[in-house]
N, C-alpha and C positions, 0 to 999 in steps of 0.2 A: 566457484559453485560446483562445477564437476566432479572436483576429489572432497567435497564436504561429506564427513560423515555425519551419522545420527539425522539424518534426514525426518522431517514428517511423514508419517505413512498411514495406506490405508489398514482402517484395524476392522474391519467388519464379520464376526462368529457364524453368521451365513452363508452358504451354501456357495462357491466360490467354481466360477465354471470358465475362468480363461485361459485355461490349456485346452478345452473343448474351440472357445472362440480363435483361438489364435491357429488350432491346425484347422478349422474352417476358410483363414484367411488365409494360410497357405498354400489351401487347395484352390485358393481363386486366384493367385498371383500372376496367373500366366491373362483372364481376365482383366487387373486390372494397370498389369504392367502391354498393354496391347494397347495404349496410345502410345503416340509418336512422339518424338522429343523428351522424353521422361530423364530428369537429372538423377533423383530419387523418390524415396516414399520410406514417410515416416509415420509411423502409431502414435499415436494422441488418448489422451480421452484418460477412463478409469483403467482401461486394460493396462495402457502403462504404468499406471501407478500400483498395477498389480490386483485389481481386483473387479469381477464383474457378475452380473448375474441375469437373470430372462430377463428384464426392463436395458440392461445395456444394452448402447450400437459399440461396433466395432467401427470407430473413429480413427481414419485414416487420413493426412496429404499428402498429394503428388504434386511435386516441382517440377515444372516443364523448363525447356528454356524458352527466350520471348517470344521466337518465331512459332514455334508451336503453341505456345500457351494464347498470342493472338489468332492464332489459324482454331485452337478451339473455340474460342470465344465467336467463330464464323462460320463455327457447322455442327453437325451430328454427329454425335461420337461414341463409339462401341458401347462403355461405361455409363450408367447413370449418376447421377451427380447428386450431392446433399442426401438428406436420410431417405434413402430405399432401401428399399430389399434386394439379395443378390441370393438364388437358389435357399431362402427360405429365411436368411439371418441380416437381422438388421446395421445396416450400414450409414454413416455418415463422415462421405465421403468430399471433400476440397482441391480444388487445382487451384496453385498460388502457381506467380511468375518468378522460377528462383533468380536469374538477372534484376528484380529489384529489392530481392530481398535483404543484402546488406545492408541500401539506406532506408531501408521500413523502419519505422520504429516502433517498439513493440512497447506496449505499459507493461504495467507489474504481473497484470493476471497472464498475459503474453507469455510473459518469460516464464513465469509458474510451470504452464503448461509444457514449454516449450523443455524447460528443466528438468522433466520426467520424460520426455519422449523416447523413445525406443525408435532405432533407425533399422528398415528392415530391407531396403531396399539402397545403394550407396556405389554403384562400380566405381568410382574414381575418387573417393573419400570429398567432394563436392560438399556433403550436405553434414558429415560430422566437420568440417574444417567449419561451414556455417553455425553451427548451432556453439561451438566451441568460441568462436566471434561474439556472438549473442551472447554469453552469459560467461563471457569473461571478465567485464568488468565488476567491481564489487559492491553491492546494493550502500547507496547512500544513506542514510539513517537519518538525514535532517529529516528526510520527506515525512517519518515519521510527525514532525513537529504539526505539520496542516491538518493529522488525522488526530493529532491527542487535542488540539485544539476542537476541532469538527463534537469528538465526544465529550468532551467537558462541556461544550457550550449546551448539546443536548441534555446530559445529564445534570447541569449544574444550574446552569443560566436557567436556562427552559425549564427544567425539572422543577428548581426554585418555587419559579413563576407559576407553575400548575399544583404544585402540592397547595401552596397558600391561596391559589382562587378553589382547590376542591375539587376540578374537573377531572373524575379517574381515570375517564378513556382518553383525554388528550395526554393527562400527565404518564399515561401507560406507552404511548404512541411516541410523545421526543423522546424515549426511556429504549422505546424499540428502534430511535433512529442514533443513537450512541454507542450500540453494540458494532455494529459491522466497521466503523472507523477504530473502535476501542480494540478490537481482535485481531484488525491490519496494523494495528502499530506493534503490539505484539508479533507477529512475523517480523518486520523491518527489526525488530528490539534484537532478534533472533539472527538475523543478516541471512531473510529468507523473502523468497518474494510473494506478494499475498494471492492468497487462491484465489480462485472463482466464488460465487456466493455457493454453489452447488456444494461446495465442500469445505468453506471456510470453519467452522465449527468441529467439526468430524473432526481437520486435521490440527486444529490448533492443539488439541489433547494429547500429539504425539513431540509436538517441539518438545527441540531438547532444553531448553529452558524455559519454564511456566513459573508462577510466582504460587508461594505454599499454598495447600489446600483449593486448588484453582481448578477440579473438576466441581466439588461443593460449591464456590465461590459461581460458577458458569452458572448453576442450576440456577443458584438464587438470581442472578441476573437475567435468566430465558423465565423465570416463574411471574405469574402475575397473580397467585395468591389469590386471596380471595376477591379481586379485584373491586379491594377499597383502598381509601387512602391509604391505611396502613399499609399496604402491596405494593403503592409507590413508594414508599418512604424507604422501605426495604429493600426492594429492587437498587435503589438511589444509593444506599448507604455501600451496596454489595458491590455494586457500580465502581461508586469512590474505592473503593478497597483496591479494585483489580487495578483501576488508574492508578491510583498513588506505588503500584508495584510497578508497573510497566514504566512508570513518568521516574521515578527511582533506576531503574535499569539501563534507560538510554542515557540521563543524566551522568550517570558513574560512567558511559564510555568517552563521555566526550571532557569531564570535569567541570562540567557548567553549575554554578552555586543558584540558577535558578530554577522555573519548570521545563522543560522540555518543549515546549507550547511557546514560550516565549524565547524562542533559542534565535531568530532570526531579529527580533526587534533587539535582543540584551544587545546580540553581536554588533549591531550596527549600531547602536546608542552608546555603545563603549569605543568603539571607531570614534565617531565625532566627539566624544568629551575628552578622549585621551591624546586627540588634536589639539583642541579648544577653538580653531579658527581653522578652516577648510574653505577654497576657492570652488565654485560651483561646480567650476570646468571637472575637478578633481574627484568631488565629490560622485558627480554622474557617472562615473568609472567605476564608482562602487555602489549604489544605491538609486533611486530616481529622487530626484528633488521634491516629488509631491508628499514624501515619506514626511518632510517636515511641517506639514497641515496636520499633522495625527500628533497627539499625545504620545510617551513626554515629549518629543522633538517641538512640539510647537511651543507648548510653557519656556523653554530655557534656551530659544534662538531667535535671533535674529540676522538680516542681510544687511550688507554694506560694503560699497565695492566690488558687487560680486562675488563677495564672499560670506560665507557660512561663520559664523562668530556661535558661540555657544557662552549664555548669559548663568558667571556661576555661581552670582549673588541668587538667581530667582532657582537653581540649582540646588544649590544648600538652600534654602528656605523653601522647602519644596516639603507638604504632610499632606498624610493618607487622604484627607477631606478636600484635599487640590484636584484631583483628577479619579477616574474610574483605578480601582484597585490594581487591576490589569497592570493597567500603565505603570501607576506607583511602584508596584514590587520592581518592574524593568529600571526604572529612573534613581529608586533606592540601592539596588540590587547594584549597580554601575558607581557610583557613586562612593559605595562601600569598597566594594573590589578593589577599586583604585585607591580608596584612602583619600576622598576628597574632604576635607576640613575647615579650608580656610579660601577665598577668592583668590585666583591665578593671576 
């Protein structure tokens, strides 16, 4: 992530004041480097990402080591802490323990931030060997699969469900709960880690890969039109568009012939049929055994002897009117792949 270029950034034509914010912060250094035990201090916030204006703070943490970091935690300290003021300019300001910071674990929006931070304070290279730790390893892209999942069920399932009962503010409302998981899989699709809500939109306009027409395509997705049906339908259609490019993009990195959404069930539906019979013990190594109460797993198995047997008569005779669609595409979708034809 460190040497990635073509990064997201901020793009805002507004009046742009953090060379002002940052020799303010300079001039307080001696301020807010006057606690005890200080490892470094790092810039956060928008300033690092390069852009700020009168509504920003100047978003700062300081990493203590534990002994200090517990002794503040037990008195008064020069510093005021969280968003104050320091001689006029707004601050918002953190002490973390940098002794636990290796095993923290940070989610996605974590590392977002932590991936533009600016280190301003560092005598012993302590806190860039951290941060270089932190975002060394490289964003997994399954994760995407629980977010395209999350938005199609808003958009699709639910959307469905509200255009044909008619209700425009519900069907406007799962419509608004489809975007934020649809624009995070977008970043993961990117091999980026997804912002804060504060700026998830802003910066998805700058990834270096958007799907065509995708500033147009956003609007019709944030519009709610004259809020009637027709508004959800359009919303829904603009929706599907952005999905099927984003679900198309993760699909080509990994070569999966199905949606993205169902990248966790194919995989492990193709495990146990390309077995045929698996020993439970074995199984549990790969998957939990409750996997096989769920559709397709439950139609075409059964146990005996402690072991997992996969039924490939009830397999092959297996159509779209047997189970939820969902499922079918995964059970068809497997079945093909492998060329099954005939019982094993």
């Amino acid at each position: 992530m460190d040497n990635k270029l073509n990064r997201p950034f901020v793009n805002i034509s507004r009046s742009n004041i953090v060379e002002e914010l940052i020799n303010v912060l300079n001039q307080n250094m001696d301020k807010i480097l006057s606690l005890d035990g200080i490892v470094g201090v790092i810039l956060d916030g928008g300033l690092s990402r390069g852009y700020a204006d009168y509504l920003s703070e100047i978003d700062i943490i300081i990493y203590l080591d534990q002994e200090h970091f517990i002794k503040y935690n037990k008195s008064k300290n020069p510093i005021p802490i969280g968003i104050s003021k320091i001689n006029g300019y707004l601050y918002d300001i953190k002490i973390e323990n940098f002794d636990e910071l290796f095993n923290k674990d940070y989610d996605m929006v974590a590392l977002w931030d932590l991936s533009y931070a600016k280190i301003i304070y560092d005598p012993v290279n302590k806190i860039s060997e951290f941060i270089k730790y932190k975002l060394s390893l490289p964003i997994d892209i399954s994760q995407a699969a629980g977010l395209m999942f999350d938005a199609w069920w808003n958009y699709r399932l639910a959307g469905d469900i509200w255009i044909n009962r008619q209700d425009v503010a519900q069907g406007h409302y799962v419509l608004n709960n489809a975007v934020k998981p649809l624009i995070s899989a977008l970043f993961i699709a990117n091999e980026e880690y997804i912002p804060h809500d504060k700026w998830i939109i802003h910066m998805s306009r700058t990834l270096e890969w958007k799907p065509d027409n995708f500033d147009n395509v956003l609007v019709k997705i944030l519009s709610s039109g004259n809020f009637d049906l027709a508004s959800i339908i359009s919303r829904q259609n603009a929706i599907d568009e952005l999905w099927t490019s984003i679900d198309k993009k993760l699909t080509s990195k990994v070569n999966l012939k199905i949606s993205f959404m169902q990248k966790y069930y194919y995989e492990t539906f193709k495990i146990l049929i390309e077995k045929g019979k698996i020993p439970i013990e074995e199984w549990e190594k790969i998957c939990n055994i409750n996997i096989l109460n769920n559709q397709p797993f439950s139609d075409v198995t059964y146990i005996s002897n402690e072991t997992i047997h996969v039924d490939f008569n009830k397999l092959l005779s297996l159509k779209p009117d047997d189970m939820y669609q969902w499922f079918y595409e995964v059970a068809d979708a497997v079945r093909t792949q492998l060329n099954i034809k005939s019982v094993k």
